[in-house]
C-alpha positions as CSV (number, residue, x, y, z in Angstrom):
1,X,-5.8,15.3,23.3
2,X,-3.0,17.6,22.4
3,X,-5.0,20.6,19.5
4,X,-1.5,21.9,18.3
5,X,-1.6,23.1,14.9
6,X,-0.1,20.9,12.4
7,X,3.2,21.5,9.9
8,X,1.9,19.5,7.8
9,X,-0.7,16.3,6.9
10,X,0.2,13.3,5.4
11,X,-3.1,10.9,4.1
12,X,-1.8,7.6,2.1
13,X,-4.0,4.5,0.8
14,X,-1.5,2.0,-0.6
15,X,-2.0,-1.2,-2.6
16,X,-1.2,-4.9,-1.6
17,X,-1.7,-6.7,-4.9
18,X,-4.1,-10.2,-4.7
19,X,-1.5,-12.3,-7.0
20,X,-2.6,-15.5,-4.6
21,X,-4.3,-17.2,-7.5
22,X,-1.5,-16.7,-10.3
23,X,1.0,-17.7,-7.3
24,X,-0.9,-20.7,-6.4
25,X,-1.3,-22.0,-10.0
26,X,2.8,-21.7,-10.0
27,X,3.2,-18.4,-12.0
28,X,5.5,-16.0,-11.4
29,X,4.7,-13.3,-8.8
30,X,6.9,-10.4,-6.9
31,X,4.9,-7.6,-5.1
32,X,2.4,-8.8,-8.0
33,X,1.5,-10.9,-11.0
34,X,4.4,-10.6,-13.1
35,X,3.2,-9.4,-17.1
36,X,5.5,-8.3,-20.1
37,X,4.4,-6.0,-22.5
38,X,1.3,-8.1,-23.8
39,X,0.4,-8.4,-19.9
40,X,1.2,-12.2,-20.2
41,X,1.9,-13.9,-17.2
42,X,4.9,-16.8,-17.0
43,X,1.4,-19.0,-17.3
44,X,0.3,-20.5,-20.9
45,X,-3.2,-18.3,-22.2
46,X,-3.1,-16.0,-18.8
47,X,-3.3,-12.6,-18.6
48,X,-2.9,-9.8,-15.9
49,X,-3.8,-6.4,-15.5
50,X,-4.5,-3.7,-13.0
51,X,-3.5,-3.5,-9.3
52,X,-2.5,-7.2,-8.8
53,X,-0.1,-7.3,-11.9
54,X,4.0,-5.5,-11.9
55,X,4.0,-4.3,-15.2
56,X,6.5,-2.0,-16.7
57,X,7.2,1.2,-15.6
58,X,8.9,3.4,-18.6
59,X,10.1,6.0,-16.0
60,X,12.3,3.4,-14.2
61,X,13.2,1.4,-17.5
62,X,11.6,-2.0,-14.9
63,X,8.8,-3.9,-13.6
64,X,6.4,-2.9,-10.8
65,X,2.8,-2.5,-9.3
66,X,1.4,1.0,-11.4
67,X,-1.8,0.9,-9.1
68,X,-3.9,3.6,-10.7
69,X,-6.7,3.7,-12.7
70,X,-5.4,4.5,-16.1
71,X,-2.7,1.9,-16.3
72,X,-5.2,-0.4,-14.8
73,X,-7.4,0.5,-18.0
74,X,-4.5,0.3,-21.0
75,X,-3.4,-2.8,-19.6
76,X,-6.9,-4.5,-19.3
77,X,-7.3,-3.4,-22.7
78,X,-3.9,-4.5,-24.1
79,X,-4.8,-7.8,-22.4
80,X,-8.2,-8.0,-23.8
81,X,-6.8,-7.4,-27.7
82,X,-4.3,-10.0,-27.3
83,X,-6.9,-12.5,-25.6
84,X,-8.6,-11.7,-28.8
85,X,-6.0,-12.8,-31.0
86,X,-4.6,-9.5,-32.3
87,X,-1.2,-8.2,-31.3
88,X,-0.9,-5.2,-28.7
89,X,1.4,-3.9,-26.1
90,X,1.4,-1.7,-23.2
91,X,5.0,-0.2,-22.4
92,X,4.3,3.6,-21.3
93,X,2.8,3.5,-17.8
94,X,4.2,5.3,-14.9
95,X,3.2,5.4,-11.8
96,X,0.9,8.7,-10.8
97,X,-1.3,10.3,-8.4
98,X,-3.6,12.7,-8.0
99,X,-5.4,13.9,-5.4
100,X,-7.5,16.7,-4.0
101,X,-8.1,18.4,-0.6
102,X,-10.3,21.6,0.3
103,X,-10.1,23.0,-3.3
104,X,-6.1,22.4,-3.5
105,X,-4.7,20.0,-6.2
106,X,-2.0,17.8,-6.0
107,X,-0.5,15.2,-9.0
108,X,2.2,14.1,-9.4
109,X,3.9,10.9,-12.3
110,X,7.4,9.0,-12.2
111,X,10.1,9.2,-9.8
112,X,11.7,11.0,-7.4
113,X,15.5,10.7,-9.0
114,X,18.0,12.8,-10.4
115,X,18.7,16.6,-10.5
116,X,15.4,18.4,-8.8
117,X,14.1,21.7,-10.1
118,X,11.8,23.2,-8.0
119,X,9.5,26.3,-8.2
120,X,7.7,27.6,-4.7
121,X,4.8,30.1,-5.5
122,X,2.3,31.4,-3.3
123,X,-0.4,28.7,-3.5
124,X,1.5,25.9,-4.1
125,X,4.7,24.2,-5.9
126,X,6.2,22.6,-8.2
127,X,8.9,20.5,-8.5
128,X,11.0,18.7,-11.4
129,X,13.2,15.5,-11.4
130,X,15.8,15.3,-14.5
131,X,17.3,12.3,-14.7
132,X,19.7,11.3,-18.5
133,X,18.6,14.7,-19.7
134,X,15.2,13.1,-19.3
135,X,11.9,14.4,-17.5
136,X,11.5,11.2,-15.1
137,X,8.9,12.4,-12.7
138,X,7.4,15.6,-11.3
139,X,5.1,16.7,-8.5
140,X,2.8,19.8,-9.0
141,X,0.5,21.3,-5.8
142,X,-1.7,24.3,-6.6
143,X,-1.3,24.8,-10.1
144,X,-1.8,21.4,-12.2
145,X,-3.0,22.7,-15.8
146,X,-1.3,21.2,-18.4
147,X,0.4,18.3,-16.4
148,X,-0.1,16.2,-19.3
149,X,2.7,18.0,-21.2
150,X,5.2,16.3,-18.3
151,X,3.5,12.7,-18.3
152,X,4.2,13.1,-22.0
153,X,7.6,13.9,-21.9
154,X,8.5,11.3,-19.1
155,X,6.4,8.5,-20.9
156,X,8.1,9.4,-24.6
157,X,11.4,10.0,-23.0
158,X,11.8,13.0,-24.7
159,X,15.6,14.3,-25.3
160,X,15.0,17.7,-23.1
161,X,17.8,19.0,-25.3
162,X,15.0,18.9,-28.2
163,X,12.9,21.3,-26.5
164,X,12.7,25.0,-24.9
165,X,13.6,23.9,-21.4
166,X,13.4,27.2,-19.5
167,X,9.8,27.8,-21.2
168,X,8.7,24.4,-20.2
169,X,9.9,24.6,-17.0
170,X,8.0,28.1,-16.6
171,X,4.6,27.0,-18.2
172,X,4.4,23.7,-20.2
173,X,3.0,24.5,-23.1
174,X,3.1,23.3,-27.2
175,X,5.5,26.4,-27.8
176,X,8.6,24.5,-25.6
177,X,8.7,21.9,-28.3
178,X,10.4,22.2,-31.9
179,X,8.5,23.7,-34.8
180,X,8.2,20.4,-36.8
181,X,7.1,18.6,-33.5
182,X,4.3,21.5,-33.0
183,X,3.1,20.5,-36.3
184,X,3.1,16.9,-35.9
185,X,1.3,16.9,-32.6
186,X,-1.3,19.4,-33.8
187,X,-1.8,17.9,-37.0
188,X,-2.0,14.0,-35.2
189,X,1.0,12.6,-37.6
190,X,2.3,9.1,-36.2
């Protein structure tokens, strides 16, 4: 056994969607269950959500499998609202990943497309994709506060023209975005 030290390490789990049982009963399936927005499948009073369902990804403007927990949860709960009778729509996942080894953190949201802005530091990285004058994905190592500024952006497919770009770039923070935006966000208007 050859104990050369390694460039780099490379651990990844994927997903194979069960969609057997929607496919069997003749409804549409791809890689998964295919849902629209209300996580309706092609099939009359069935819904889908979580790993086995393709539902729409708002970085990519399309359908697909967004295998992680979160999207899993806002689309059962979509699902469950509309089972319910009420109306109720999920159209803001993107895929994302995070991920932790030996006290470093990695996370990263989107896709990998467009112009890439990228930022080496001395514990980690950071790197941008710009895509439309839109955020469309991102992937931060070492330093992940505030990540939630970017899934924000990239779900809301914020004009980046609107905002401070060289600020958010640097550190996301509340003070990239527009005065009246600031207020709205703090103050929880709709």
């Amino acid at each position: 056994m050859n104990n050369a030290p390694l460039d780099i390490l490379v651990i990844a789990v994927g997903v194979v969607p069960n969609a057997e049982l929607v496919k069997d009963a003749g409804g549409d399936c791809n890689r998964g269950i295919v849902i629209d927005a209300q996580c309706k499948t092609s099939l009359t009073d069935v819904y889908a959500a979580g790993d086995c369902a393709e539902g729409y990804d708002s970085s990519i403007d399309k359908n697909r499998v967004l295998d992680i927990l979160p999207n899993a949860y806002f689309q059962g709960r979509c699902a469950g609202i509309n089972l319910a009778g009420e109306e109720n729509s999920f159209e803001i996942g993107i895929p994302m990943n995070a991920v932790g080894f030996f006290g470093l953190h990695v996370l990263s949201a989107g896709v990998y497309e467009g112009e890439c802005l990228q930022e080496k530091y001395k514990d980690g990285y950071k790197k941008l994709f710009v895509k439309n004058n839109r955020l469309v994905g991102f992937i931060l190592i070492g330093n992940i506060a505030r990540a939630g500024i970017y899934t924000s952006l990239i779900r809301n497919k914020t004009d980046l023209n609107t905002l401070d770009k060289a600020l958010l770039f640097d550190e996301p923070q509340l003070m990239a975005f527009s005065e009246e935006t600031r207020k709205c966000k703090l103050a929880r208007m709709v």
